[in-house]
N, C-alpha and C positions, 0 to 999 in steps of 0.2 A: 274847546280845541284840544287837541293831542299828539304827539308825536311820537314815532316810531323810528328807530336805528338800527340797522344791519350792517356787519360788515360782510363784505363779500367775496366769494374766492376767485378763482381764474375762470373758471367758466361760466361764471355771473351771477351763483346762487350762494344763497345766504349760509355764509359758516358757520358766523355768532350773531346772536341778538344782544344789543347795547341794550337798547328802551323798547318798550314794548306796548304802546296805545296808554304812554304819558300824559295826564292831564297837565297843562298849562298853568291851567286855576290862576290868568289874572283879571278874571273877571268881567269886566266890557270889552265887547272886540267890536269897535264903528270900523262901518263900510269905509273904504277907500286909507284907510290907513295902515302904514307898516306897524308887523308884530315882530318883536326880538324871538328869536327861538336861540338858546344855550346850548350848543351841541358839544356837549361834555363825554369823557373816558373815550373820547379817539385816541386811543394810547398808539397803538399799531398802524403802522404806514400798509396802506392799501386802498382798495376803494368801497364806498359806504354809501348803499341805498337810506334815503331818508324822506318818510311819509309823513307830512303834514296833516290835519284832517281837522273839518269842524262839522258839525250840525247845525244845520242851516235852521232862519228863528220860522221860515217860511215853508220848513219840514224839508226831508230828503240827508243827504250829505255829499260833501265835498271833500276830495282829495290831490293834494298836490305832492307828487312822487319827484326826487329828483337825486342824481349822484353826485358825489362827492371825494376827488382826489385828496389823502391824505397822505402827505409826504412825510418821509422817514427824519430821522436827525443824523 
């Protein structure tokens, strides 16, 4: 599994890249169970595209895209 982090500007496309196709590396990932993901150096208040992704043991791959409001201090 891997994950990917973007922050994003006003018009929806990617400013900075945070992580960039992160491996995981914890090893077994069983069906039907939640994975923790660390989404670490959100320093800056804005919003943040975040791609989850694994390789399927059945071939192919999967991705789960989702955003993320990151509020200021």
């Amino acid at each position: 599994m891997y994950v990917s982090v973007e922050l994003l500007g006003a018009d929806r496309r990617p400013l900075r890249t945070i992580r960039k196709n992160e491996a995981l590396g914890y090893g077994d990932y069983p069906a039907q169970r939640g994975i923790p993901v660390s989404l670490t150096n959100l320093d800056a208040a804005g919003l943040y595209q975040v791609d989850v992704g694994a390789t399927l043991v059945s071939g192919g791959n999967a991705t789960l895209r989702f955003r993320l409001l990151q509020g200021g201090t």
